[in-house]
C-alpha positions as CSV (number, residue, x, y, z in Angstrom):
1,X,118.4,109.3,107.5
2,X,115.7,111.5,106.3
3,X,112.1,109.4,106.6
4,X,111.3,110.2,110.0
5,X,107.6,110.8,109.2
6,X,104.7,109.3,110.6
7,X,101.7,109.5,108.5
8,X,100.7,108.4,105.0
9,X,100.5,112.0,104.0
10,X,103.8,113.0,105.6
11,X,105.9,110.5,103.9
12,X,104.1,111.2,100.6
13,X,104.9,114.9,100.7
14,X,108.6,113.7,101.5
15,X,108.8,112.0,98.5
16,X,107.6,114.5,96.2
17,X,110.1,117.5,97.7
18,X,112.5,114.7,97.0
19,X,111.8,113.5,93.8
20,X,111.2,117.3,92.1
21,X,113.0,119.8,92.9
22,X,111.2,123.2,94.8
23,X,111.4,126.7,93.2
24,X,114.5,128.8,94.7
25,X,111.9,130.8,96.9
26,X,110.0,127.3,98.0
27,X,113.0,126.1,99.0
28,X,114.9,128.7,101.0
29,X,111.3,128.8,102.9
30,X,111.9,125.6,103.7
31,X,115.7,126.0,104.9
32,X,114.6,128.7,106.9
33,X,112.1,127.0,108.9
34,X,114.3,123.9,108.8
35,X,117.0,125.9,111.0
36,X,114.0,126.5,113.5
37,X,112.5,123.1,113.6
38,X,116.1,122.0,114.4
39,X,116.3,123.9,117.8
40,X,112.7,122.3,118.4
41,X,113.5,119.3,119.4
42,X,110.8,118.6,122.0
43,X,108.0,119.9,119.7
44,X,109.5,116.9,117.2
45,X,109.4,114.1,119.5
46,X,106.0,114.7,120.9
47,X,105.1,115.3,116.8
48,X,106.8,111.7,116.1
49,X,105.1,109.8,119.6
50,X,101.6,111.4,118.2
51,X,102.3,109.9,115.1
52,X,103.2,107.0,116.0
53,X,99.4,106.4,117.1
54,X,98.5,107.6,113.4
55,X,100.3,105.7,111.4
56,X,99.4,102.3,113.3
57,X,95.9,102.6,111.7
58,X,95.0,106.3,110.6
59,X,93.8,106.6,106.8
60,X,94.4,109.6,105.9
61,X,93.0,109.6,102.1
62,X,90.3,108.3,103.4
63,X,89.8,111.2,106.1
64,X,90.1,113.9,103.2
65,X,87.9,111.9,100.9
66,X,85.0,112.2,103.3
67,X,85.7,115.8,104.6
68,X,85.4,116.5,101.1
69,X,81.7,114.0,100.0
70,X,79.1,115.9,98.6
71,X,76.5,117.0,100.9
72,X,73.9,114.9,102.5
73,X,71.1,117.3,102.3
74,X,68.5,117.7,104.6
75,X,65.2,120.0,104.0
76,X,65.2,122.6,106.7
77,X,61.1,121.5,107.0
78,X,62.2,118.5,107.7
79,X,64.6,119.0,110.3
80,X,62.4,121.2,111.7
81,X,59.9,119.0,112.1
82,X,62.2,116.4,113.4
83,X,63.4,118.4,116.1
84,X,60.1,119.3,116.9
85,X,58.8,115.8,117.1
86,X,61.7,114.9,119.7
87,X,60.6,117.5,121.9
88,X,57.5,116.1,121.9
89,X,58.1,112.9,122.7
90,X,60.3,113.6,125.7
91,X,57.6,116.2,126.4
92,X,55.1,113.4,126.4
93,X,56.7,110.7,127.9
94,X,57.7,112.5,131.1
95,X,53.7,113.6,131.1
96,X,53.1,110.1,130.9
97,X,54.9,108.5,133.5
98,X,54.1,111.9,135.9
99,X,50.4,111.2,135.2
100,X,49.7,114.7,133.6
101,X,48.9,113.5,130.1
102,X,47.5,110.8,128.4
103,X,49.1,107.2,126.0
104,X,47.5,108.2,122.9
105,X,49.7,111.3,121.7
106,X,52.7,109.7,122.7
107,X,52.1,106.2,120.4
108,X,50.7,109.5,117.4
109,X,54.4,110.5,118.0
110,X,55.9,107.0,118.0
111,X,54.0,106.1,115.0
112,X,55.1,109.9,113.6
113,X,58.4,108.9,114.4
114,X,58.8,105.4,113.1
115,X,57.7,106.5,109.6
116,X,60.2,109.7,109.5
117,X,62.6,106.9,110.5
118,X,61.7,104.8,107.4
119,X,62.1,107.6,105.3
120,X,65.6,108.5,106.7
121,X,67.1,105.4,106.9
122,X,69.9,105.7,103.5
123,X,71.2,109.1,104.3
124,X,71.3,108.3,108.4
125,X,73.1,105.2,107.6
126,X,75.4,106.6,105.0
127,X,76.0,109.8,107.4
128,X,76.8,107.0,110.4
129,X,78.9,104.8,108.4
130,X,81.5,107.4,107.4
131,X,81.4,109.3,110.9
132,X,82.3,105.4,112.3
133,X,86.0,105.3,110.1
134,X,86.4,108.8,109.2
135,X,85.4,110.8,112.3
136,X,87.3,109.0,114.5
137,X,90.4,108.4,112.5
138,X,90.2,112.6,112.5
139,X,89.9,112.6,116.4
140,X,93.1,111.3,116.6
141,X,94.3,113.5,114.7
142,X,93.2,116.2,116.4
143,X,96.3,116.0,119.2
144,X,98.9,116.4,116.6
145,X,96.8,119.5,115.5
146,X,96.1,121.2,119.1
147,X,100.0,120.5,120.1
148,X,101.2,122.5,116.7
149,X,98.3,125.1,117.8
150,X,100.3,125.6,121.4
151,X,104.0,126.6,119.8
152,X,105.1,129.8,118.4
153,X,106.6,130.0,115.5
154,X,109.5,132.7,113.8
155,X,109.9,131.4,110.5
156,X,107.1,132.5,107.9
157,X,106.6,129.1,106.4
158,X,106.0,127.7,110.0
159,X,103.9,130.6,110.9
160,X,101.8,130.4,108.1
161,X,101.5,126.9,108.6
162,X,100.1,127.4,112.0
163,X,97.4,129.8,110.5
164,X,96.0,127.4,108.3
165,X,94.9,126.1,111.6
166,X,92.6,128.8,112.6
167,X,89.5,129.7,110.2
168,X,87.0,132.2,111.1
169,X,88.7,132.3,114.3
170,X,87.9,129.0,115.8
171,X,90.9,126.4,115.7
172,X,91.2,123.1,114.2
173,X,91.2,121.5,117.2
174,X,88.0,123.0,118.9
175,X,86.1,122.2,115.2
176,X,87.1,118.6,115.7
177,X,86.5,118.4,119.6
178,X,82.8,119.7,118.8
179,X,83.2,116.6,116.1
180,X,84.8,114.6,119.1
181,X,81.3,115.2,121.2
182,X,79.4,114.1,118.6
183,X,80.8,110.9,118.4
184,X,80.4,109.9,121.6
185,X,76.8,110.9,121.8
186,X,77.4,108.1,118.7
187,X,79.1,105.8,120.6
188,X,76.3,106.1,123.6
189,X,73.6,104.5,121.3
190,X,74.2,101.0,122.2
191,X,73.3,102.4,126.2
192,X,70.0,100.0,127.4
193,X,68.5,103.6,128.7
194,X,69.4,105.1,124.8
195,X,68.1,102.4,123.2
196,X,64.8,102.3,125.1
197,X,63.8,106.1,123.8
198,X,66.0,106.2,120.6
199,X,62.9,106.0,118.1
200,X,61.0,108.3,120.7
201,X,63.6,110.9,120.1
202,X,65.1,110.3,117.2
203,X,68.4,109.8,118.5
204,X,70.2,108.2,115.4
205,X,68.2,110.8,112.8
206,X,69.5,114.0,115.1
207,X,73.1,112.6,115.4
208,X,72.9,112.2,111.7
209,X,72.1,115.6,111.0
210,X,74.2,117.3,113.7
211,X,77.5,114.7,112.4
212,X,76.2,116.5,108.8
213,X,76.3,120.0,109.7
214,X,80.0,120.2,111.0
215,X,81.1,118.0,107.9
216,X,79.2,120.7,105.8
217,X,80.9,123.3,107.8
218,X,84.4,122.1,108.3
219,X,84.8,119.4,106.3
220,X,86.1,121.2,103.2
221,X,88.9,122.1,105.6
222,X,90.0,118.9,106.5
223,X,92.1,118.2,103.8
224,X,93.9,121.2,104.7
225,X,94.7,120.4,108.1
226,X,96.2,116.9,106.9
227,X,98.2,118.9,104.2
228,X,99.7,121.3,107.2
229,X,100.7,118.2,109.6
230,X,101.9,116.6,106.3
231,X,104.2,119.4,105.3
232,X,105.4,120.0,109.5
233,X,106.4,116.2,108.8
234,X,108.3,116.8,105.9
235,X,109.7,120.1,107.6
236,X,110.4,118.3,111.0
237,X,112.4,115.0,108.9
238,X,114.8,117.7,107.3
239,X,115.2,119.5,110.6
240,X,116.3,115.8,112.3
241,X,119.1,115.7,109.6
242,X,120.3,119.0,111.0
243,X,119.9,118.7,114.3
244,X,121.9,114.9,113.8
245,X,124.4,116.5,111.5
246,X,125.3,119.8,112.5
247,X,128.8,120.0,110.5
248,X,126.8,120.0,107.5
249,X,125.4,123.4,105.9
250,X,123.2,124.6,103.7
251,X,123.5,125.4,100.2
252,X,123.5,128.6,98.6
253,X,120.7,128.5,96.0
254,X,121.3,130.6,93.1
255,X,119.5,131.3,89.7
256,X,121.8,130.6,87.2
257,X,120.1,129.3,84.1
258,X,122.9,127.6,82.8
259,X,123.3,125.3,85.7
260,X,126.5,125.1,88.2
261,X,127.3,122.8,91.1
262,X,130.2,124.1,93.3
263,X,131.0,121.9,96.3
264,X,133.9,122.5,98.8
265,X,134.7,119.1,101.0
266,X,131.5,117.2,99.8
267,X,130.8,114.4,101.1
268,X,128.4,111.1,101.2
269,X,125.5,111.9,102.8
270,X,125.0,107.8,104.2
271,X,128.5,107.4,105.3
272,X,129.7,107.7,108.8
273,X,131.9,111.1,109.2
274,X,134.7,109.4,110.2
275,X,134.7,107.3,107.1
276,X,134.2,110.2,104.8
277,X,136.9,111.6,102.8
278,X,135.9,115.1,101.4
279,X,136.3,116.2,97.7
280,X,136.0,119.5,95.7
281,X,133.9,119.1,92.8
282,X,132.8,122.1,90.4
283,X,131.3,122.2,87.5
284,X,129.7,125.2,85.4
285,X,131.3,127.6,83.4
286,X,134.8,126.6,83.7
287,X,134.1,123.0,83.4
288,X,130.6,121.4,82.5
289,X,131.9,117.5,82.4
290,X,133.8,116.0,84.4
291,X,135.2,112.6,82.8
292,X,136.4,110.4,86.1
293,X,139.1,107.8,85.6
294,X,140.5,105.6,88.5
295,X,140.9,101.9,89.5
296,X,138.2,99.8,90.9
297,X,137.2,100.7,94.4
298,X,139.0,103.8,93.9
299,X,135.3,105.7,94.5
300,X,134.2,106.9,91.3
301,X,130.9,105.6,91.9
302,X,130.4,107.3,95.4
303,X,131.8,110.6,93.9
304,X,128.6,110.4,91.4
305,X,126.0,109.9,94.6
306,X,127.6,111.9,96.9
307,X,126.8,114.4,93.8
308,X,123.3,113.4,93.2
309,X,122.5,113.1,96.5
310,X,123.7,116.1,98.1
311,X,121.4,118.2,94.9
312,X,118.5,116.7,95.7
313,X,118.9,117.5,99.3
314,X,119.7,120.9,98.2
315,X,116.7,122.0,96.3
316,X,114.4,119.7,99.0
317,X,115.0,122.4,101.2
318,X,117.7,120.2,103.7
319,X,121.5,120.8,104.6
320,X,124.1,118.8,102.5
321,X,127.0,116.9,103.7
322,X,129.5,119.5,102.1
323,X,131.1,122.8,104.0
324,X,130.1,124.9,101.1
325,X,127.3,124.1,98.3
326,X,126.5,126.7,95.6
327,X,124.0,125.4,93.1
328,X,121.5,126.2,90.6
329,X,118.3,124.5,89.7
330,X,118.9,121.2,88.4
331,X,117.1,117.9,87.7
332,X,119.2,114.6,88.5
333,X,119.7,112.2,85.8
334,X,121.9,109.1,86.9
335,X,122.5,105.7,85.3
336,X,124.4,104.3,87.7
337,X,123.0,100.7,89.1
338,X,121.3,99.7,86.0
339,X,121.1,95.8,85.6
340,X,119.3,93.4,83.6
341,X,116.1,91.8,83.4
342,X,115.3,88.2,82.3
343,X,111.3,88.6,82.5
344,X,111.5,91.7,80.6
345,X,113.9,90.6,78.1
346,X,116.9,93.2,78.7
347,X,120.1,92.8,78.5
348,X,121.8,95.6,80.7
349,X,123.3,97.2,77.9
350,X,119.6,97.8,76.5
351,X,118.8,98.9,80.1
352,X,121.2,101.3,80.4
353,X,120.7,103.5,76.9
354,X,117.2,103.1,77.9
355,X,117.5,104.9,80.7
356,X,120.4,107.4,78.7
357,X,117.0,107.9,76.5
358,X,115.2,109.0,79.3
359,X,117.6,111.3,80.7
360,X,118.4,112.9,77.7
361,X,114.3,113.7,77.3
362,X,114.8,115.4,80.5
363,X,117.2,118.2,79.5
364,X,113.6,118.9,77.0
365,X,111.8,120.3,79.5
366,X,112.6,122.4,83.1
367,X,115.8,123.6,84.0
368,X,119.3,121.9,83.2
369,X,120.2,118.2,83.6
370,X,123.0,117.1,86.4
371,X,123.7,113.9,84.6
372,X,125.5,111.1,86.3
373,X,126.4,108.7,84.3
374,X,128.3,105.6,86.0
375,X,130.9,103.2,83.5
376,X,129.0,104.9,80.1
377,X,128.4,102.2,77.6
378,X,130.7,99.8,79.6
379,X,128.3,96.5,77.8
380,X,129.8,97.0,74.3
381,X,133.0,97.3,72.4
382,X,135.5,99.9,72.5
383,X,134.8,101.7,69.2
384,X,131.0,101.6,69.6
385,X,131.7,102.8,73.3
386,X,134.2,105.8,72.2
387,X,131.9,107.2,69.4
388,X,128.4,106.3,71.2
389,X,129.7,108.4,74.2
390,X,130.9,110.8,72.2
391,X,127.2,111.3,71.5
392,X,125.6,111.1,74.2
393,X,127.9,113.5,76.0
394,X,128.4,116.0,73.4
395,X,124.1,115.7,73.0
396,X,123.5,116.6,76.5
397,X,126.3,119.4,76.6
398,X,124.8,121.0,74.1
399,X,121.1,120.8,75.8
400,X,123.0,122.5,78.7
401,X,123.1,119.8,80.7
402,X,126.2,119.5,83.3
403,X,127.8,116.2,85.1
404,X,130.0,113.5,84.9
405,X,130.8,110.5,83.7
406,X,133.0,107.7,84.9
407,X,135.1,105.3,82.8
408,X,137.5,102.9,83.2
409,X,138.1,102.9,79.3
410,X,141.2,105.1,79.2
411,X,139.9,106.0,75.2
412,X,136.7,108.3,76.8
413,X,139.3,110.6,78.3
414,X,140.0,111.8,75.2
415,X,136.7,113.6,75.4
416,X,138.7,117.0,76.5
417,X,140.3,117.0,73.1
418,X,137.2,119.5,72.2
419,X,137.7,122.6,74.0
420,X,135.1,124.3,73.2
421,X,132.6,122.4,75.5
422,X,134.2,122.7,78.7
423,X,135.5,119.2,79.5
424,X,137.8,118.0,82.1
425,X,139.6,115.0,83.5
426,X,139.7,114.1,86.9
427,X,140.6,110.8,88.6
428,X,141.1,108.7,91.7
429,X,143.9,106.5,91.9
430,X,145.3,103.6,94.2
431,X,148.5,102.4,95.8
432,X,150.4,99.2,96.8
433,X,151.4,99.2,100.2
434,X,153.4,95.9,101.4
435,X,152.0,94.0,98.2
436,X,148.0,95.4,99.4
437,X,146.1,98.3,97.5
438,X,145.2,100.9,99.4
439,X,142.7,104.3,98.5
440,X,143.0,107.3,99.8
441,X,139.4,108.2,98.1
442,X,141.2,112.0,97.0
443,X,140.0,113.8,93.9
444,X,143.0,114.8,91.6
445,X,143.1,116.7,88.1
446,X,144.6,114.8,85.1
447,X,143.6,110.6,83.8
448,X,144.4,108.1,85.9
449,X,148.0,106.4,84.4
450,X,147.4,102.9,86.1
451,X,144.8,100.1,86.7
452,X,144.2,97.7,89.6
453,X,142.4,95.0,87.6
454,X,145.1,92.1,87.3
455,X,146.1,93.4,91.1
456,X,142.8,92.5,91.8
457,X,142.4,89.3,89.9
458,X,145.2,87.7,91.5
459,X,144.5,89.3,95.0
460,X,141.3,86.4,94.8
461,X,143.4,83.4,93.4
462,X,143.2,84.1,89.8
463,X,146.2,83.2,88.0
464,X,146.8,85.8,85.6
């Protein structure tokens, strides 16, 4: 649903907006130039077709690494006399074959030549080398960079995007056609007619040094360039999800410290509309947990991603599947499809405070925790389960974290006994229609008052 990049860049810059959450001004940057890229749709199908040419074999680490090499430096003697003895030896040789001069300076200048040659031969290689992977890689480039060059733009984050395209007023795209040339002046060495006055002219050795002057000019700027496709990527994947999903909206981004998440008719972002049944969830001052009872397969579980999913989204700068979203910066902590490991020696039980551990270190640093925490401490009895999530809970309220847990152990619903914290119950619940269950997936206040497990059992054969 929301990978639609092309690049190596592109998807890594995805990831990261995904994985930590923007700034509130980062972000509504990003919505606004989210609701243009949407309308775009052209511009981000010829973007994804010119990708699709990148990422088949495009490195681009490797691109910024040699945009960014030291210099190759080159005396301005020597190139000097370089160009000087290049001259003379197409000077010479057309005197030669015209009958106006004599063989003996041109084989000086051969023998000149052929000793400069020597002398050059690392740094010509080395320059040649990297031009061979680098330089072309950044040529192909260069048409995803000249078609973001032709649009205009409205949003500021787009515009300024398209200005990191221009420096000193020559565009990316005319620096790396000049680059383009070069290469195949490169590519024309092999030519029997090249290769018969190459060490006359110093073909390779002026290449060289030409191939190093734009890198020393414009190279510094490649890793620029990459970064501005890169974040048009990123920019043009969250514009898809808007343009494919135009009931959802986007989320009102406030700066309460304290953390709030107030959702009207949230939804789960994978699931197909039609399947989706939408629920209210709020949590903040009123509330700040949320302890969810309900029967198996009642949707406890796709209440928590819907959650976790839909704040990530938020603060990535994307629309959420809800008709309203108010929320506040907040890192996601969920334990939710924690299992164990026999190579690592875990039982699941171990795995899953582990990972409590962690997200209880996160509410130590940035702003506050939207826990999720699926079945809490389901692996162990019911007395170590009632007072270890007791704990944990009342722990992460008091590092002002907010969230939810979800239990099918009717004792944690006694959480809400302690009013000072903010605690409610919520629930799903199930009926039996002509001896079959049936959920109608609908968030209601209040614990659960009946399982499904021995409806279950025996719905599969077990005699219980």
């Amino acid at each position: 649903l929301v990978a639609r990049t092309r690049t190596t860049s592109g998807e890594g810059l995805l990831a990261r907006w995904l994985l930590r959450p923007a700034d509130r001004a980062d972000a509504i940057a990003r919505q606004a130039a989210v609701t243009e890229l949407r309308r775009k749709l052209d511009l981000r199908e010829e973007i994804a077709l010119l990708g699709e040419d990148i990422r088949s074999g495009v490195k681009t680490q490797s691109i910024t690494g040699w945009g960014a090499a030291p210099d190759v430096v080159f005396h301005p003697a020597l190139r000097s006399l370089c160009l000087v003895l290049s001259v003379s030896g197409a000077v010479f040789l057309i005197g030669f074959f015209a009958n106006w001069l004599p063989l003996w300076p041109l084989l000086v200048i051969v023998a000149c030549n052929f000793v400069l040659m020597f002398a050059l031969r690392t740094r010509v290689s080395s320059i040649l080398a990297g031009v061979e992977s680098s330089g072309r890689d950044l040529t192909i480039l260069s048409l995803m960079v000249k078609r973001l060059e032709m649009e205009e733009f409205e949003s500021d984050r787009l515009r300024l995007l398209s200005a990191n395209l221009e420096i000193s007023g020559l565009t990316a795209s005319r620096r790396i056609a000049k680059l383009g040339r070069l290469i195949e002046f490169l590519d024309s060495s092999d030519h029997i007619l090249v290769r018969a006055v190459r060490p006359l002219i110093l073909w390779n050795e002026q290449l060289a040094m030409a191939l190093e002057a734009w890198r020393r000019e414009s190279g510094r700027h490649v890793g620029g360039w990459i970064g501005t496709m890169a974040e048009f990527e990123a920019l043009s994947s969250l514009a898809s999800i808007a343009f494919e999903r135009p009931q959802w909206s986007f989320p009102k981004l406030t700066e309460c410290s304290s953390g709030e998440f107030h959702a009207e008719a949230l939804q789960h972002p994978l699931l197909a509309p039609a399947e989706c049944v939408p629920n209210d969830v709020s949590l903040g001052d009123g509330a700040r947990l949320l302890i969810v009872s309900g029967s198996n397969m009642s949707g406890k579980s796709t209440l928590l991603r819907s959650i976790g999913l839909n704040a990530v989204l938020a603060w990535a700068g994307a629309p959420v599947a809800a008709a309203n979203l108010t929320i506040s910066p907040l890192h996601v902590g969920a334990s939710i499809r924690v299992t164990d490991s026999l190579q690592e020696h875990r039982s699941r039980f171990f795995a899953e405070i582990t990972r409590i551990r962690q997200i209880v270190d996160l509410t130590h640093r940035g702003p506050p925790v939207l826990f999720l925490l699926d079945e809490l401490l389901s692996g162990t009895n019911s007395h170590d389960r009632r007072v270890g999530a007791a704990g944990i809970v009342h722990g992460l309220l008091k590092a002002g974290a907010i969230g939810l847990v979800t239990t099918h152990d009717l004792a944690l619903t006694n959480l809400d006994e302690d009013e000072t914290v903010g605690i409610s119950n919520v629930h799903f619940e199930d009926r039996i229609v002509n001896g079959e269950m049936r959920f109608d997936y609908k968030l209601r206040p209040g614990v659960v008052q009946r399982s499904n497990a021995l409806e279950l059992m025996r719905a599969v054969g077990l005699e219980v």
